[in-house]
gemmi code that builds the backbone of each chain (N, CA, C; Angstrom):
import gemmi

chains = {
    "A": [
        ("UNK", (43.065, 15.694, -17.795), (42.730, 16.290, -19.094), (43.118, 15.320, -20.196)),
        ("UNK", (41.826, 14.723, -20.729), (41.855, 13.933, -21.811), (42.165, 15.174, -22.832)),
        ("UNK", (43.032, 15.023, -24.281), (42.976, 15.467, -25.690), (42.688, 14.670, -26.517)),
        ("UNK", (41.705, 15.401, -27.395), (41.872, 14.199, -28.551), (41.824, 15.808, -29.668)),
        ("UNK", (41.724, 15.060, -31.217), (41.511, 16.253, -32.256), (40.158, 16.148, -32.463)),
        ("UNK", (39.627, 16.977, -33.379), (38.391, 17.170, -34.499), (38.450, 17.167, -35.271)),
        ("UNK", (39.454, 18.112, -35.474), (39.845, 18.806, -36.610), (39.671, 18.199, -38.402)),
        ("UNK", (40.122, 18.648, -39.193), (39.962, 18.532, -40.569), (40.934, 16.209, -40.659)),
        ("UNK", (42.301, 17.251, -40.115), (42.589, 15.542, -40.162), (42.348, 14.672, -39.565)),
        ("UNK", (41.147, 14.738, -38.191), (40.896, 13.747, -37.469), (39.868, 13.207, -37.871)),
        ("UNK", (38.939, 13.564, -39.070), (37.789, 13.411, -39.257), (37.933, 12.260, -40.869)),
        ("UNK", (36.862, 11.284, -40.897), (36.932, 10.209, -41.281), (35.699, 10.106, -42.471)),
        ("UNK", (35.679, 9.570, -43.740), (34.705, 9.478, -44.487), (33.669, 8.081, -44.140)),
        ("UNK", (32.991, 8.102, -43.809), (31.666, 6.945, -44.035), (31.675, 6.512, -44.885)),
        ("UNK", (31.536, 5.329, -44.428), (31.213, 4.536, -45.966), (29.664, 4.142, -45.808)),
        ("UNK", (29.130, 4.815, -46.455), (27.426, 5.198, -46.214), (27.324, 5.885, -47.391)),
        ("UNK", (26.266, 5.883, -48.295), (25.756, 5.629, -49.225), (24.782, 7.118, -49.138)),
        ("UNK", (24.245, 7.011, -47.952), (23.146, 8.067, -47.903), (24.554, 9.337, -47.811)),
        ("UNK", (25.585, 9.523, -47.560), (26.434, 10.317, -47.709), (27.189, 10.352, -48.631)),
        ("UNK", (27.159, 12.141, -48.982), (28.218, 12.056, -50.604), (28.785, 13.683, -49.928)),
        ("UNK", (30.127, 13.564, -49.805), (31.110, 14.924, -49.995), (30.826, 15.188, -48.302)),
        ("UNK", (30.572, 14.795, -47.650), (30.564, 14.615, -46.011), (31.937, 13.954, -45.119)),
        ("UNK", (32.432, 14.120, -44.138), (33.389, 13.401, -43.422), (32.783, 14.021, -42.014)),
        ("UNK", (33.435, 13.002, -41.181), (32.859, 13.336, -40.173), (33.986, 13.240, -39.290)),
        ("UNK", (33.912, 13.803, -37.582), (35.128, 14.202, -37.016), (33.921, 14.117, -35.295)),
        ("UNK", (34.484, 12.958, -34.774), (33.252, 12.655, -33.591), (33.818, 12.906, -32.264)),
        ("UNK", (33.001, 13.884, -31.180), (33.256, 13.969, -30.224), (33.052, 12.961, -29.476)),
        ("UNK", (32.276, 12.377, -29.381), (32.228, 11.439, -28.098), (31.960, 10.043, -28.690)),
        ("UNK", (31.766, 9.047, -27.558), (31.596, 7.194, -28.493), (30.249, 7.519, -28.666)),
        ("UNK", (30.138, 6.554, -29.595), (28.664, 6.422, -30.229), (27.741, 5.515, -29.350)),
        ("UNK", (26.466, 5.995, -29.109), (25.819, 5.573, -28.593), (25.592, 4.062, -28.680)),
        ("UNK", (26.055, 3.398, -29.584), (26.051, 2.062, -29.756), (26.953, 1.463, -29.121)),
        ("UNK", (28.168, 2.181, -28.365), (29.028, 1.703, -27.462), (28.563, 2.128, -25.659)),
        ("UNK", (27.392, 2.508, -25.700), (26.424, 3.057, -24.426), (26.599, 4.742, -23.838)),
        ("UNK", (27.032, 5.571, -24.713), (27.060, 6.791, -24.666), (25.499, 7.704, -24.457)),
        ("UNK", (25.289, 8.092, -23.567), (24.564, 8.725, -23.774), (23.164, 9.335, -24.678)),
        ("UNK", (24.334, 10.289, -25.291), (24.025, 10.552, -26.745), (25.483, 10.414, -27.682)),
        ("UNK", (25.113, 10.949, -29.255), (26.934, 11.083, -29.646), (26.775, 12.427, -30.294)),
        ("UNK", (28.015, 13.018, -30.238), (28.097, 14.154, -30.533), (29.136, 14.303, -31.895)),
        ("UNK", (28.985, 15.195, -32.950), (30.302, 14.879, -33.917), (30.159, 15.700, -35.229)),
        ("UNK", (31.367, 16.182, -35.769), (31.073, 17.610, -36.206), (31.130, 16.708, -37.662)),
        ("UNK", (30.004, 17.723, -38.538), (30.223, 16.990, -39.748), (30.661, 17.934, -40.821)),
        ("UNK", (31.353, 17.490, -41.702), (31.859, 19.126, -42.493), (31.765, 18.194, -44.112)),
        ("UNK", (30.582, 19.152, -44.665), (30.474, 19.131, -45.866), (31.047, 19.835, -47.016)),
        ("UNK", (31.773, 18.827, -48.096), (32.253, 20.185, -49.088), (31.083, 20.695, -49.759)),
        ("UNK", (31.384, 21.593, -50.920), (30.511, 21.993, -51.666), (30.257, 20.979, -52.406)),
        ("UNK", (28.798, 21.088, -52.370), (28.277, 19.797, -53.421), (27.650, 19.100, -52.578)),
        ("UNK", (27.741, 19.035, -50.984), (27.519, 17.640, -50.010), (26.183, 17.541, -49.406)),
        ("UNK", (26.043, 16.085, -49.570), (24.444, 16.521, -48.650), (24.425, 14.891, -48.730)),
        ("UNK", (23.443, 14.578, -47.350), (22.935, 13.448, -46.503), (21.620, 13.486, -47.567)),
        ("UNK", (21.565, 12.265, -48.262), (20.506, 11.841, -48.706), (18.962, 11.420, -47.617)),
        ("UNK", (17.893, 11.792, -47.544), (16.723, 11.638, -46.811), (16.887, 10.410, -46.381)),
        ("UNK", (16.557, 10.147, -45.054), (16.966, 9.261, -44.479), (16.014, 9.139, -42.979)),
        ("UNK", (15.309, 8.139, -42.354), (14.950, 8.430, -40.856), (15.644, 8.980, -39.741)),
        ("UNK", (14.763, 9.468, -39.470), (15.476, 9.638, -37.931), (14.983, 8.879, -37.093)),
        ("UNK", (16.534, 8.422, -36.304), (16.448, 6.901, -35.644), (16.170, 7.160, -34.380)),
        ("UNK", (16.787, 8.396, -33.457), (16.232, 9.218, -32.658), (16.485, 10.721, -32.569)),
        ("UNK", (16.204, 11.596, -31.629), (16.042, 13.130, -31.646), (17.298, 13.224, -32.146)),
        ("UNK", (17.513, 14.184, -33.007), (18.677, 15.213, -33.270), (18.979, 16.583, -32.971)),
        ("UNK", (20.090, 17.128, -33.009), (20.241, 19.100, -32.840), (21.594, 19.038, -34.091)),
        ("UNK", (20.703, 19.468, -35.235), (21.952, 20.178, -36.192), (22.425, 21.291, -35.697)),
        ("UNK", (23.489, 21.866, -35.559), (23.479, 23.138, -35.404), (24.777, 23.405, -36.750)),
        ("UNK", (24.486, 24.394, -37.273), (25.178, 25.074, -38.049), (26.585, 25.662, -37.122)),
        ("UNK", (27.935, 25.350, -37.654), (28.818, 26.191, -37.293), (29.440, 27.179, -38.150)),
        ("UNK", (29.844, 26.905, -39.366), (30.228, 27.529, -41.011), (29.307, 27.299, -41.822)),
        ("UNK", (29.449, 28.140, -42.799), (28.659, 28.043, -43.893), (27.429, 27.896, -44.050)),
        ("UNK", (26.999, 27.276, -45.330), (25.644, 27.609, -45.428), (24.824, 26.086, -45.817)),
        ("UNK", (23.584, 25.729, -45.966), (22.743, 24.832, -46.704), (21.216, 24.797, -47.059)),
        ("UNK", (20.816, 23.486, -46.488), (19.256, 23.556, -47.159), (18.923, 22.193, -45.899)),
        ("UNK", (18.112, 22.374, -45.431), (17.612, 21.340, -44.902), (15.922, 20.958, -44.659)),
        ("UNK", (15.667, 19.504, -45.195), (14.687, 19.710, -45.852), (13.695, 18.668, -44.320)),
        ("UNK", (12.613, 18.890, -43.525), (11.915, 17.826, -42.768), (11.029, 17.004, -43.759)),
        ("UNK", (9.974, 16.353, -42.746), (8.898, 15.467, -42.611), (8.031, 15.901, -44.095)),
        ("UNK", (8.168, 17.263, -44.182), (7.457, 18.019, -45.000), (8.030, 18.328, -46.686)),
        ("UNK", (9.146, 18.125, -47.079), (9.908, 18.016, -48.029), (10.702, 19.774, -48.155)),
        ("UNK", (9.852, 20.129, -47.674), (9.941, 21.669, -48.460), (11.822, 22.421, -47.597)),
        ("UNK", (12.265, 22.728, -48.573), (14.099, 23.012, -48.079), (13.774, 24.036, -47.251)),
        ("UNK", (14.811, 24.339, -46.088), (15.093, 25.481, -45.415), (15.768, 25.780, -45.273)),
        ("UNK", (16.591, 26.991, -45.945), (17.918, 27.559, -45.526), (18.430, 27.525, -44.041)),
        ("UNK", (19.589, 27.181, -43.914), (20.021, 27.017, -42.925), (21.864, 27.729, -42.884)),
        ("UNK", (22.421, 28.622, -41.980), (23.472, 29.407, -41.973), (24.068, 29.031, -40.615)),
        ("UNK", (25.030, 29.625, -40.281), (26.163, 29.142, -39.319), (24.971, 30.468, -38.154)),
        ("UNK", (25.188, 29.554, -36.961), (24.618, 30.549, -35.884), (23.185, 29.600, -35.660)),
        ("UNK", (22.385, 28.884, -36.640), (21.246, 28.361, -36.785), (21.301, 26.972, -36.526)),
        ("UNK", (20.153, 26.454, -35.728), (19.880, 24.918, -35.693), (18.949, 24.461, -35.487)),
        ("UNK", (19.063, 23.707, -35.851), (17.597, 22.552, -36.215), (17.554, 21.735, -35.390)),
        ("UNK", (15.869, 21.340, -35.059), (15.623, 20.379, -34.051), (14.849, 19.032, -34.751)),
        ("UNK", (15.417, 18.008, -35.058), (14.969, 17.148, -35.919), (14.163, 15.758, -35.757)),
        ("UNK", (13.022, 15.321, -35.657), (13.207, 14.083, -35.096), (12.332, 13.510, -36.204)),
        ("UNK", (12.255, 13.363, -37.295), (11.669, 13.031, -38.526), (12.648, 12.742, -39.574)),
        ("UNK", (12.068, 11.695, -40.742), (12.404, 12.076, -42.087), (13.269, 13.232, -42.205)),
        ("UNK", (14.224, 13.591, -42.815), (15.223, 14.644, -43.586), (16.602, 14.349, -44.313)),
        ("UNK", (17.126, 15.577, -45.263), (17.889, 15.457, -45.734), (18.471, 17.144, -45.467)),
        ("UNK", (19.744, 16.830, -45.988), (20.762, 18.127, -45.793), (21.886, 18.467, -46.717)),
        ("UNK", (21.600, 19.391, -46.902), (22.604, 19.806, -48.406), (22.973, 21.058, -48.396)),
        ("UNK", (24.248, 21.136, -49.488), (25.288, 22.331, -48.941), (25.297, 22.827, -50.815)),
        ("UNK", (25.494, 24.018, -51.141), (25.624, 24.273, -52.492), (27.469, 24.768, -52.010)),
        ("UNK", (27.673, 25.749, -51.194), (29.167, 26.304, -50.597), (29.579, 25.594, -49.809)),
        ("UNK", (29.058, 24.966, -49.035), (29.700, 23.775, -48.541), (29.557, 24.401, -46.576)),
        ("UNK", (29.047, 23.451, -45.789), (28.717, 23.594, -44.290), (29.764, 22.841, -43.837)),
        ("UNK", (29.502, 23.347, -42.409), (30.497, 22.432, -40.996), (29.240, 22.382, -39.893)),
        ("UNK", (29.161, 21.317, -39.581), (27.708, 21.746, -38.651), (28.500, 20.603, -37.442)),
        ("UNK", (27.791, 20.693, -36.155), (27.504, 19.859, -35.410), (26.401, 18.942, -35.332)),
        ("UNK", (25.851, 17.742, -35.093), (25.368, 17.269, -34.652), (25.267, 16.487, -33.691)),
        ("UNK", (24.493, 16.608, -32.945), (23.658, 15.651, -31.564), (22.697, 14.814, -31.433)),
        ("UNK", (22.768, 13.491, -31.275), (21.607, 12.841, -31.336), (21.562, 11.863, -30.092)),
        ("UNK", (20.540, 11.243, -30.077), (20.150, 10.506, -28.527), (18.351, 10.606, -28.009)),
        ("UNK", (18.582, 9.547, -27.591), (16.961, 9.403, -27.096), (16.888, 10.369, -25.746)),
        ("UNK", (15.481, 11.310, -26.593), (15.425, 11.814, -25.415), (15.511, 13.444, -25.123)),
        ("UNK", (16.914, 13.522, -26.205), (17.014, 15.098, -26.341), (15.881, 15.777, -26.945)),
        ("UNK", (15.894, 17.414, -26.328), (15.143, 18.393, -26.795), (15.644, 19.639, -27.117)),
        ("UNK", (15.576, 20.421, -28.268), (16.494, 21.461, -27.793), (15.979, 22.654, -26.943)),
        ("UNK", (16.935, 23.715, -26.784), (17.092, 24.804, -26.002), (15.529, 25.277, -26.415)),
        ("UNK", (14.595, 25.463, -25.360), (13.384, 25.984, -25.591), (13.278, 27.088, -24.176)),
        ("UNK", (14.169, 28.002, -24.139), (14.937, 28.740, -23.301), (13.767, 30.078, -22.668)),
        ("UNK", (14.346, 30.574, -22.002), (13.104, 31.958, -21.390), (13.458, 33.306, -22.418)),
        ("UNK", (15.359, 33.400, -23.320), (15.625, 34.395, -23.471), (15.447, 34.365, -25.430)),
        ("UNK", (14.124, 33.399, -25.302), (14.131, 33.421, -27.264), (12.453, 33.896, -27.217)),
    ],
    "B": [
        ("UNK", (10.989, 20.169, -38.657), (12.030, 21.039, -38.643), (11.773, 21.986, -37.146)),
        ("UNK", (12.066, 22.257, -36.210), (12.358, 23.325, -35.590), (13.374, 24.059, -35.259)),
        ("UNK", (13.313, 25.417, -35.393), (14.780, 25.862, -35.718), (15.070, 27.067, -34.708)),
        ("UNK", (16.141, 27.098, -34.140), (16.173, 28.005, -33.207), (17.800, 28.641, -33.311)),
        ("UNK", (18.107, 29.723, -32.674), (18.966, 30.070, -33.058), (20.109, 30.287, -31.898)),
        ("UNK", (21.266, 29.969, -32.411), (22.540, 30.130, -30.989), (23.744, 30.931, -31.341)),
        ("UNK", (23.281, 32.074, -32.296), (24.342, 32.909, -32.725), (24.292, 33.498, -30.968)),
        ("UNK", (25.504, 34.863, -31.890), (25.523, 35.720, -30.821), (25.064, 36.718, -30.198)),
        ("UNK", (23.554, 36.840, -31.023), (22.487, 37.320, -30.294), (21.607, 36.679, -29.210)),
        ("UNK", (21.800, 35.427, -29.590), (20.947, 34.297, -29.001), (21.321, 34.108, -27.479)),
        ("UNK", (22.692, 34.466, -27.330), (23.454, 34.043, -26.109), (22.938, 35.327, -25.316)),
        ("UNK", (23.362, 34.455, -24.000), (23.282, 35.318, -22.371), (24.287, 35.400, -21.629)),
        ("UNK", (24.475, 36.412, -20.698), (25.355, 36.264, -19.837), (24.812, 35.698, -18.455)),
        ("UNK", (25.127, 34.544, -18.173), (24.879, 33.692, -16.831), (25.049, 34.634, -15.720)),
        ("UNK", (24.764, 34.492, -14.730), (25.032, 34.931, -13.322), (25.287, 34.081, -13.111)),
        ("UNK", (27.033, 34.056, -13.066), (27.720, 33.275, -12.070), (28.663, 33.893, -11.896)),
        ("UNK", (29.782, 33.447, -10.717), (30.131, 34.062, -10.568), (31.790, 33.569, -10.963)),
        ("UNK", (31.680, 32.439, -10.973), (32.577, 31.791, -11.314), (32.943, 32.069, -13.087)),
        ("UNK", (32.558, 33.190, -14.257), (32.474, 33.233, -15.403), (33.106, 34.644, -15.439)),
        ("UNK", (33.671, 34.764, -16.284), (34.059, 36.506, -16.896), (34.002, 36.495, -17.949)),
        ("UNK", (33.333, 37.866, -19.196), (33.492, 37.505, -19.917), (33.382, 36.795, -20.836)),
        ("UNK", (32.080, 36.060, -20.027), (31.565, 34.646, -21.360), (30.636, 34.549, -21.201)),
        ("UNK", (29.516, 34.835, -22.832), (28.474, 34.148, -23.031), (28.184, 32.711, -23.235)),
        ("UNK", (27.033, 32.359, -23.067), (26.299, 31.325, -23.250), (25.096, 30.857, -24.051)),
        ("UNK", (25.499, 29.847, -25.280), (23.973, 29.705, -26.123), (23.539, 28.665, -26.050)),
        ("UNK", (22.730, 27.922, -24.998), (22.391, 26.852, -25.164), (21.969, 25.947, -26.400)),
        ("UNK", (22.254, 24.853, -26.501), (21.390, 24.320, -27.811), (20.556, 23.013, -27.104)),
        ("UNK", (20.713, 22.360, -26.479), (19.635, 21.442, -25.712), (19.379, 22.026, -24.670)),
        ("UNK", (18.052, 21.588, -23.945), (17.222, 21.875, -22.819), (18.588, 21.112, -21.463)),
        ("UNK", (18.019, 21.900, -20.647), (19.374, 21.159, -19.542), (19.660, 20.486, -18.459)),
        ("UNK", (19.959, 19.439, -18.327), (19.995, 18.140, -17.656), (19.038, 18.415, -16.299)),
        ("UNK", (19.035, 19.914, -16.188), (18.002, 19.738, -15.029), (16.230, 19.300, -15.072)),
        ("UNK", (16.431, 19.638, -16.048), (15.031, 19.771, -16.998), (14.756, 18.202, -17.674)),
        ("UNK", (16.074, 17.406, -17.355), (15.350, 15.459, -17.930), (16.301, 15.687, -19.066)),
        ("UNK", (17.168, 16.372, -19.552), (17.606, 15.994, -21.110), (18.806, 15.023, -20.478)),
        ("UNK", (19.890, 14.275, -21.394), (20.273, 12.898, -21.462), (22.118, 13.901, -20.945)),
        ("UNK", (21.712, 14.837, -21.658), (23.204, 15.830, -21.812), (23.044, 17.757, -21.602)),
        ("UNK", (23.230, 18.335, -21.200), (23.361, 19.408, -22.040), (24.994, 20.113, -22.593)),
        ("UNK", (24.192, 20.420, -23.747), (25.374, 20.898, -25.030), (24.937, 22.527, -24.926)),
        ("UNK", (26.100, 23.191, -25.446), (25.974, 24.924, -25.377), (27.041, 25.460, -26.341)),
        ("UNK", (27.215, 26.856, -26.721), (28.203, 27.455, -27.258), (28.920, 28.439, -25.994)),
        ("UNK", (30.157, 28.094, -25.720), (30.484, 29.436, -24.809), (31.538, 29.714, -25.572)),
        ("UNK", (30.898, 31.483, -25.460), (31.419, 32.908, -26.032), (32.727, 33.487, -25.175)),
        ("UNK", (33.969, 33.571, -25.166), (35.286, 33.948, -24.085), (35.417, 35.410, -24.871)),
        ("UNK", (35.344, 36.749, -24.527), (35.480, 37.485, -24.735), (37.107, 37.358, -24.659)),
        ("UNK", (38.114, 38.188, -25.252), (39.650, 38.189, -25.330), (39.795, 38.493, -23.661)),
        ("UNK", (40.551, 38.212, -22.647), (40.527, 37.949, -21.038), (39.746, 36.922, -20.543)),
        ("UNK", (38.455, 36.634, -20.906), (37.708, 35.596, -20.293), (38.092, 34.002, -20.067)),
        ("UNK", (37.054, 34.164, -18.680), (37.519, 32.771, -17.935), (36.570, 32.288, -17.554)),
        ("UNK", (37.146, 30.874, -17.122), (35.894, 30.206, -15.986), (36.719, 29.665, -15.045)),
        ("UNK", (36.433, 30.280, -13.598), (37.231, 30.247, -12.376), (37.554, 28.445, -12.303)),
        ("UNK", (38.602, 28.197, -11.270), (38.522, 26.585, -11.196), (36.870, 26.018, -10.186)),
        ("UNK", (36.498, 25.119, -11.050), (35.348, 24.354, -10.343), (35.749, 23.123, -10.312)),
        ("UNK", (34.907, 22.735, -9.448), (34.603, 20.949, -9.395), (33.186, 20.397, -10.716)),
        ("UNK", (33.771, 19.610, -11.319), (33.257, 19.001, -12.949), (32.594, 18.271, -12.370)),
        ("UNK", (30.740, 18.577, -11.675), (29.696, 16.914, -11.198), (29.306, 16.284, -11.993)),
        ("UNK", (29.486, 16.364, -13.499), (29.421, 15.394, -14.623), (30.729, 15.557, -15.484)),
        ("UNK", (31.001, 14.494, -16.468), (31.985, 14.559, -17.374), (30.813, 15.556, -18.480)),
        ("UNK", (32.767, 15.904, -18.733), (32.399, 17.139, -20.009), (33.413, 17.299, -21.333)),
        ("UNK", (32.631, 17.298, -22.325), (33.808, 17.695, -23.408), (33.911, 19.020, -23.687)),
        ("UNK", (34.761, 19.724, -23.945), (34.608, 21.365, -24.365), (35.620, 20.640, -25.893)),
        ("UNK", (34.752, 21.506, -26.827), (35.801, 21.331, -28.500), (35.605, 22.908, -28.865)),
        ("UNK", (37.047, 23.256, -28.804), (37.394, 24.312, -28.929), (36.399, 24.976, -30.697)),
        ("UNK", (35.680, 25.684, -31.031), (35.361, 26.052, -32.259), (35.950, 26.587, -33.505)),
        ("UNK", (36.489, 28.200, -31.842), (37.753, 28.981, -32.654), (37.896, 29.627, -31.825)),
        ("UNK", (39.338, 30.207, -32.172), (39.688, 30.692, -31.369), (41.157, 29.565, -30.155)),
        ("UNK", (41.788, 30.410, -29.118), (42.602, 29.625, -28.385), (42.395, 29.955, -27.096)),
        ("UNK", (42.907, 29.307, -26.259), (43.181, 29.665, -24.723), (43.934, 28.492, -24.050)),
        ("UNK", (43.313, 28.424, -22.682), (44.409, 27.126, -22.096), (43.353, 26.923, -20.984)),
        ("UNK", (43.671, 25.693, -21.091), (42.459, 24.594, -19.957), (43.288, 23.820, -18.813)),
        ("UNK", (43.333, 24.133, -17.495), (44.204, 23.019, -16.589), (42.927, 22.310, -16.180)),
        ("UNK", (43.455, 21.415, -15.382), (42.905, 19.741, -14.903), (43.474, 19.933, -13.409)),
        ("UNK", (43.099, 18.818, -12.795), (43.363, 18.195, -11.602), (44.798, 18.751, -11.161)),
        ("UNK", (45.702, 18.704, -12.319), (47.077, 18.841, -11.805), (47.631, 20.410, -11.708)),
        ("UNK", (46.603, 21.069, -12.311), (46.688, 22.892, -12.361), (47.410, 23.314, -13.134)),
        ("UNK", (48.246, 22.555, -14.036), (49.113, 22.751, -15.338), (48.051, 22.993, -16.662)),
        ("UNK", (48.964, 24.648, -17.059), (47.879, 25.104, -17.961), (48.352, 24.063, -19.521)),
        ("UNK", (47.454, 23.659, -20.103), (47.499, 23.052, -21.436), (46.829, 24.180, -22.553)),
        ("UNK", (47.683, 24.308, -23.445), (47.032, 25.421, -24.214), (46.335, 24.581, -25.415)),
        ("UNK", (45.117, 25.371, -25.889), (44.187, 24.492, -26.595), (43.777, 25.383, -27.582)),
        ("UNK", (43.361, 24.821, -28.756), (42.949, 26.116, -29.845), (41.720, 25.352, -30.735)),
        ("UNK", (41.490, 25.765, -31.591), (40.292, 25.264, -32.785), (40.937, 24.042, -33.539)),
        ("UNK", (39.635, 23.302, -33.767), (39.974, 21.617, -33.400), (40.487, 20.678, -32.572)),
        ("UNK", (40.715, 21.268, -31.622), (41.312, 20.517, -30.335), (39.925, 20.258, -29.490)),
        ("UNK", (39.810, 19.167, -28.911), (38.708, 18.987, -27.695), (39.641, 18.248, -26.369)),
        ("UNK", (38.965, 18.839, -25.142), (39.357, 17.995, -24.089), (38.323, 17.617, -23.424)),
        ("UNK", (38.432, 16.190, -22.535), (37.747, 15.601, -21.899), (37.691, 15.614, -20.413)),
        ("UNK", (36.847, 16.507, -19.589), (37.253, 16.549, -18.212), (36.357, 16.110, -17.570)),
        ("UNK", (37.032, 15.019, -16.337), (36.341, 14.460, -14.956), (36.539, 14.847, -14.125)),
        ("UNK", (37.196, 16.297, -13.655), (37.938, 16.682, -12.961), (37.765, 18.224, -12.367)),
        ("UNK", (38.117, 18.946, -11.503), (38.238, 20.208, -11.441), (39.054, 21.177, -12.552)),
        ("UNK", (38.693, 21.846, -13.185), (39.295, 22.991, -14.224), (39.325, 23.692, -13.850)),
        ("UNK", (39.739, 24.729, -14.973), (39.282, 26.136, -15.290), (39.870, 26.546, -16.732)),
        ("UNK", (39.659, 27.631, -17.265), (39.496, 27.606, -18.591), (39.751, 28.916, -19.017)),
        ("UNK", (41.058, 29.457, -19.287), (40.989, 30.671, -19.486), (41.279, 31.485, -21.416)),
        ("UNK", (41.450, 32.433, -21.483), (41.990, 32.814, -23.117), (42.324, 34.128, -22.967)),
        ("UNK", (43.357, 34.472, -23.682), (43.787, 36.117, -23.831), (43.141, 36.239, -24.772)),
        ("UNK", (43.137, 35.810, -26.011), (42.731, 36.171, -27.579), (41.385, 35.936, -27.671)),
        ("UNK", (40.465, 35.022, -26.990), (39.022, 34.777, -26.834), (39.065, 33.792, -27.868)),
        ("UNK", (38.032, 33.040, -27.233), (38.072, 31.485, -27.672), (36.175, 31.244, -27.733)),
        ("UNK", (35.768, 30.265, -28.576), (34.238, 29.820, -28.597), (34.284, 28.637, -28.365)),
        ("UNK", (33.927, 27.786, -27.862), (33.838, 26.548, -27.344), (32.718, 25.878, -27.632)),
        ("UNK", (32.155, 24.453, -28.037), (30.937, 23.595, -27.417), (31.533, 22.874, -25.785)),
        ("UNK", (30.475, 22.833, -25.098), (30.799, 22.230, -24.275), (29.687, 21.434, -23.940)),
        ("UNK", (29.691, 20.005, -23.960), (28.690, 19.261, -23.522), (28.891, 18.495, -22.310)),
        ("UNK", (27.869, 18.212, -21.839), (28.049, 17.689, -20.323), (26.747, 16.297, -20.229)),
        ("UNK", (27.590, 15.485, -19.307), (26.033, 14.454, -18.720), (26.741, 13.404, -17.886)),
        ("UNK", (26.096, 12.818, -17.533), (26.380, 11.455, -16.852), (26.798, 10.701, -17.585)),
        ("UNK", (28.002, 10.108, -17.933), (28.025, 8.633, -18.496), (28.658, 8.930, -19.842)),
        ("UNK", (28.616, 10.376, -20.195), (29.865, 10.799, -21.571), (31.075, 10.330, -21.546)),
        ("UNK", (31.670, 10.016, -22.536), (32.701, 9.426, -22.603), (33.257, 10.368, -24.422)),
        ("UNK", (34.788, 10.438, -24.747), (35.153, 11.214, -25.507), (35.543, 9.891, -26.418)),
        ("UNK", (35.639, 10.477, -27.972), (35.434, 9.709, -28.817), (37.183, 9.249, -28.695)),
        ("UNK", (36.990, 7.479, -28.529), (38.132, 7.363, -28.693), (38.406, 5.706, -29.493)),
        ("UNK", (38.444, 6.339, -31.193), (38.296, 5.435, -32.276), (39.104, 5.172, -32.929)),
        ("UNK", (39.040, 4.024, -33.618), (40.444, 3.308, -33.994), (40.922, 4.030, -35.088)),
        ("UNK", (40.371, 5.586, -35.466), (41.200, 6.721, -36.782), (42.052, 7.327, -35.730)),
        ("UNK", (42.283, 6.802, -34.487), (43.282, 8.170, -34.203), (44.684, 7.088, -33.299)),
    ],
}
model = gemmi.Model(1)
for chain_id, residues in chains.items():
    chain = gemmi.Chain(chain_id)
    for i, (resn, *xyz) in enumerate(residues, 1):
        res = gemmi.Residue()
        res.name, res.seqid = resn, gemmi.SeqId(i, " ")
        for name, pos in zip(("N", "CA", "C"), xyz):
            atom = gemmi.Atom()
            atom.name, atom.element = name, gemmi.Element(name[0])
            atom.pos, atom.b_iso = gemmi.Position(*pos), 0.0
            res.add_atom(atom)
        chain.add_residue(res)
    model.add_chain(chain)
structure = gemmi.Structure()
structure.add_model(model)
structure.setup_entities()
């Protein structure tokens, strides 16, 4: 049994540009170190949001807290709440007015849950 | 945008037998099916468990909320709560009095984030 944290103090600000009021807190190595995929919780304050940006490959936002806006390929925002996630593989941006905690997943390849019980 | 949902309506109870007590919300399609990983939410009702198994891929579980206690290889319970993640290659099991929500992702070749912030 590996431990590591997530949590609020394990999590680290980017120095990335397309990010404002974001830190991030990463489960696994980044695919640039040959991971898979990477996994890593991102927690926005109020005010925060990922400026539009490509997608480099598939993503799964999933909402854990709070609330936002997330906008695709298409511009047009979509509310987005804790319980909810997005399947992304385009153009987008993401923004919080109360401020989110979401997960994200990305990696070549993924699809999300397209399940028998939805 | 596709958006799907992994509250706690969304979830199922598995037939297994090895589970008590705990739902399941997938958020990716699952490694049987070609995805790279699969990722999920599991639901621990207050008693719920997951009997000891043998782990055929590495897995991270990051606790959401909630607490319980996770043993390893050595059968020594480690108690674990919200923001904590562990990394297992190993046989577990996974239990909680108070009920606990978990991600747990799984695949070949995962590895847990281990970066020069910690």
């Amino acid at each position: 049994v590996e431990r590591f944290s997530f949590g609020v103090d394990a999590a680290f600000t980017p120095r990335d540009e397309l990010l404002e009021g974001v830190t991030i807190a990463p489960l696994t190595q980044p695919v640039s170190l040959g991971s898979p995929v990477q996994a890593a919780v991102f927690r926005f304050a109020p005010g925060g949001r990922i400026a539009r940006h490509q997608t480099t490959v598939p993503q799964i936002l999933a909402v854990l807290e709070g609330s936002g806006e997330v906008s695709g390929a298409n511009g047009i925002a979509e509310a987005i709440a804790a319980g909810e996630a997005v399947f992304l593989a385009e153009d987008h941006d993401v923004s919080t007015r109360d401020g989110l905690t979401a997960l994200i997943v990305e990696g070549e390849g993924l699809e999300p849950f397209r399940g028998p019980n939805r």
